[in-house]
Every structure is written in C-alpha cells, then in structure tokens.
C-alpha positions in Angstrom: 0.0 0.0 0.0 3.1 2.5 0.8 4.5 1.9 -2.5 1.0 2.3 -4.1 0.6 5.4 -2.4 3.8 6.9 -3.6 2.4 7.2 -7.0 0.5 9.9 -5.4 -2.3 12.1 -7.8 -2.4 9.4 -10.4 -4.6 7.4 -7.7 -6.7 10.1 -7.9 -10.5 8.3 -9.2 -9.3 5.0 -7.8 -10.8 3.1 -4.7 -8.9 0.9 -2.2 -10.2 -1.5 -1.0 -9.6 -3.4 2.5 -11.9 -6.5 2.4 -12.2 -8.6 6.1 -14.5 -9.5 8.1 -16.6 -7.2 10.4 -14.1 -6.6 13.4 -11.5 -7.8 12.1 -9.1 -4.5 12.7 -10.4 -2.5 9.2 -9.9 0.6 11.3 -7.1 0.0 13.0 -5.3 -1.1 10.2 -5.7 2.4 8.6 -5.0 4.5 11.4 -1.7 2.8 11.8 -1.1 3.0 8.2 -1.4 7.0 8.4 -0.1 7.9 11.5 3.1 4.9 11.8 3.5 3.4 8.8 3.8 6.1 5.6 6.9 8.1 4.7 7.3 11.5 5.8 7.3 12.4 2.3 4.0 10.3 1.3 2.3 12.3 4.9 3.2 15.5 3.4 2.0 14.6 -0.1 -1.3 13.6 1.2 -4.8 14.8 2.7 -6.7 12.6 4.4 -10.2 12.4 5.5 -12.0 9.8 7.8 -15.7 9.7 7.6 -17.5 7.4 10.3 -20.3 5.8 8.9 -21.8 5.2 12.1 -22.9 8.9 12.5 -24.7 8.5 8.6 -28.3 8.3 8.0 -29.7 5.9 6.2 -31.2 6.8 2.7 -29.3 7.0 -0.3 -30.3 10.3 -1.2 -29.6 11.4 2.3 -26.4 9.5 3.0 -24.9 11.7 -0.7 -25.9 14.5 1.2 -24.1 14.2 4.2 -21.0 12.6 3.2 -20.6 15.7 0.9 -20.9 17.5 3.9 -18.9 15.9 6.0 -15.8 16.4 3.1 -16.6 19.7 2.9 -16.5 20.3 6.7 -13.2 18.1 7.1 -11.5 19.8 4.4 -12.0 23.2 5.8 -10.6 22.1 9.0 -7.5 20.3 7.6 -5.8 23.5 7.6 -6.3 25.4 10.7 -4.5 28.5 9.5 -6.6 29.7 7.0 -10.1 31.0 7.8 -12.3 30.5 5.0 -15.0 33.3 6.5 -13.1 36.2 4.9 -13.0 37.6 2.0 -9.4 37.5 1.2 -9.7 33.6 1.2 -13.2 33.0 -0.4 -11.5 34.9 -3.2 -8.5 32.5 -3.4 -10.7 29.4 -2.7 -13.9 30.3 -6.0 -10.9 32.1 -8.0 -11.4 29.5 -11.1 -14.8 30.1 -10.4 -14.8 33.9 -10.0 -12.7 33.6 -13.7 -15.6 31.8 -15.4 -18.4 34.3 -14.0 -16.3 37.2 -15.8 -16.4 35.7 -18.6 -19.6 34.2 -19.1 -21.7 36.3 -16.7 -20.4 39.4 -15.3 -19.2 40.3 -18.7 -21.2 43.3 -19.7 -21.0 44.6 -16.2 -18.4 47.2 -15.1 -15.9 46.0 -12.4 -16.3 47.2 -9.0 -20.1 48.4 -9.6 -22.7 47.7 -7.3 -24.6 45.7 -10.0 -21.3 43.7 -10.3 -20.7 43.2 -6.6 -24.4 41.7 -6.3 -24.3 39.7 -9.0 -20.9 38.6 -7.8 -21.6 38.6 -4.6 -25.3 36.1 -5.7 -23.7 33.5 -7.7 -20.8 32.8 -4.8 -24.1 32.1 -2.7 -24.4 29.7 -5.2 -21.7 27.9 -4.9 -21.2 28.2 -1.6 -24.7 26.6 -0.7 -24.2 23.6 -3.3 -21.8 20.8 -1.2 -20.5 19.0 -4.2 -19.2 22.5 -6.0 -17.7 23.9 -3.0 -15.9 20.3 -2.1 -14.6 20.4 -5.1 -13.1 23.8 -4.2 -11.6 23.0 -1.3 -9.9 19.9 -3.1 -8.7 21.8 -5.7 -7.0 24.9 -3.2 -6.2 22.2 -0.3 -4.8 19.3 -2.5 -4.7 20.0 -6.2 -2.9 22.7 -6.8 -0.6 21.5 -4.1 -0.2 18.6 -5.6 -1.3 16.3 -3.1 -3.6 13.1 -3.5 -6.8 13.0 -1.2 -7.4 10.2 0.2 -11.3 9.6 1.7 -12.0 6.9 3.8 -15.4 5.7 4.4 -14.9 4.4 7.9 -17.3 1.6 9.6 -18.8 1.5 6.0 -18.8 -2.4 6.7 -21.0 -2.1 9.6 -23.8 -1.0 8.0 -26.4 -3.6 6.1 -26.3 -5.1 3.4 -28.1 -2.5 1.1 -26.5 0.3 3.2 -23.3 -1.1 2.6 -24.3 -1.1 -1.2 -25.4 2.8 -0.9 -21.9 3.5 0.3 -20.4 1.7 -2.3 -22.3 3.9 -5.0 -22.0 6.6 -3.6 -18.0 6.3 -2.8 -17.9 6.1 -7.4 -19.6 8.9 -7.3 -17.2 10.8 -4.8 -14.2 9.4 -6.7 -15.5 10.5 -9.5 -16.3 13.7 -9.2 -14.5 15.4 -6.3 -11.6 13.2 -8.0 -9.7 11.6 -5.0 -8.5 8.2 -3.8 -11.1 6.4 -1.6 -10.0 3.8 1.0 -13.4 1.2 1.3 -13.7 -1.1 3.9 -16.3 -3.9 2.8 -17.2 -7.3 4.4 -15.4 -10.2 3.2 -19.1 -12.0 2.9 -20.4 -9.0 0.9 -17.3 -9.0 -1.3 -17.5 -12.0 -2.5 -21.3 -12.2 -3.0 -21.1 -8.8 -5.3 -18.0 -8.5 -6.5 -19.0 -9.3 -9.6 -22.1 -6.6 -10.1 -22.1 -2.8 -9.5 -20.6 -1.1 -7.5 -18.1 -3.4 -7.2 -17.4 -4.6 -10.4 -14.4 -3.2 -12.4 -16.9 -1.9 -15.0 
C-alpha cells in the first residue's frame, strides 16, 4: 500500500479496498497506516479524511448528502491557518470560479459596480450553498494545486447492512468521480465475494 501510495495524484478516481470481516481490525489497520506506517514524504504529499459511517443516515439520497458535507467540513478544517469566512480567502478558494463568471456572466457589467458586486456577490451564494461545488473547491485549493492526492476513507462502512453497505459503495464512485480523490473502502469479506461481480463493485 506504501508503494501504491507513492504514486501519489495518479490514484486520484481510484478506490482501495480493505476486504475482512466485520471486526477484524479494518480501522485500525488504517490508522496505523497513516499515523506509523507512511513516509514522511507520502504524509506531506497527502490529505486525508476519515468519515464514520456510524454517524450516517440511512437513505441513499440522504447519506450523498451528508457525506458531501462531512468532506466539505473536514477539508476546511485540515488547515487550521486559514479561515475560510473572509474575503481574502473565499476569493482564493472560487478564484477559477470567479474567472468563469467574468467571462460568461459578469461580462457586460463594469468591475467594481454595485450591480457587479451583487451579482458577484449572488452566484458565490451559489456555490457556496451547493456541497458538491464547494468540495470540489476546497480539493482543488487544499490538495490540487498543491499537488497532493486526497485520500477519503469511508470508515465503519462495513458495519452498516447489506443495502447500506451497497449505498456506500455507489455513492464512494460517485465521490471518486467527481471530487476526483482516492477512496480507501472497507467492505465485508461476505459481501465482497457475494457482489464483487455486479455494481458497484465490479471493475466496469
């Protein structure tokens, strides 16, 4: 896994995962793989985020919903030195974003008016307010352009039921996918080996 990881962004849209059975140290295993295990190099080169499962809801639609807003919350607490309630840093975090409203929306309005501001100052709400856009933000300023891999692991996944367990696994593709990280999965052996031939887990 430490020689995986050295690879570092070009796991990014990949998923790990760490198949055993329910108890069987899942947890443990990564926590001492972060904290003891990786190179000092591969620790700096990294970001990573635990999510426990256990304080989910159930619902697919509602389970999207909160892991997006667990990343974001993590990720804005990762680095405790910036303060992402000024201006100054919502500036640097929406600055691709800020680019593509010049040019596509704020472009017949004069810089530094007041219909300018609002407008501005609206479609930030925007963004802001919508979980996915704004993780992808945050991955992009914390991570990205640092080039460092994020890694997301969807703790005590393996805990949850059988179609829970399933939910997470969807819904960890579609964080891979789109927020474009590594995800670290812990799945039941049992579950693995009924499914690993269908989605989610299939290589498809």
């Amino acid at each position: 896994i430490v020689q995986a990881l050295s690879r570092g962004r070009k796991l990014e849209n990949q998923i790990l995962l760490l198949i055993g059975r329910r108890g069987a140290g899942k947890t443990t295993f990564v926590d001492y793989l972060r904290v003891k295990r990786l190179p000092q190099d591969i620790r700096e080169s990294t970001v990573w985020l635990h999510l426990n499962l256990n304080d989910a809801p159930k619902g697919r639609g509602e389970l999207q919903k909160w892991v997006l807003r667990e990343i974001v919350d993590k990720l804005e607490k990762s680095d405790r030195s910036i303060d992402f309630n000024t201006p100054a840093a919502t500036n640097k975090l929406y600055s691709r974003e800020i680019l593509e409203l010049k040019n596509r929306v704020l472009f017949n309005l004069t810089p530094g008016s007041d219909a300018y501001n609002t407008q501005l100052t609206q479609e930030l709400s925007k963004i802001h307010g919508d979980y996915l856009r704004r993780a992808k933000a945050l991955k992009w300023y914390l991570a990205e352009q640092k080039e460092k891999l994020l890694v997301v692991v969807f703790d005590n996944c393996d805990k949850r039921d059988r179609d829970d367990q399933l939910d997470c696994f969807e819904i960890a593709r579609y964080v891979q996918k789109e927020v474009e990280c590594l995800i670290v999965l812990p799945i039941r052996d049992v579950t693995y080996h009924l499914y690993n031939n269908e989605p989610p887990l299939d290589a498809s």
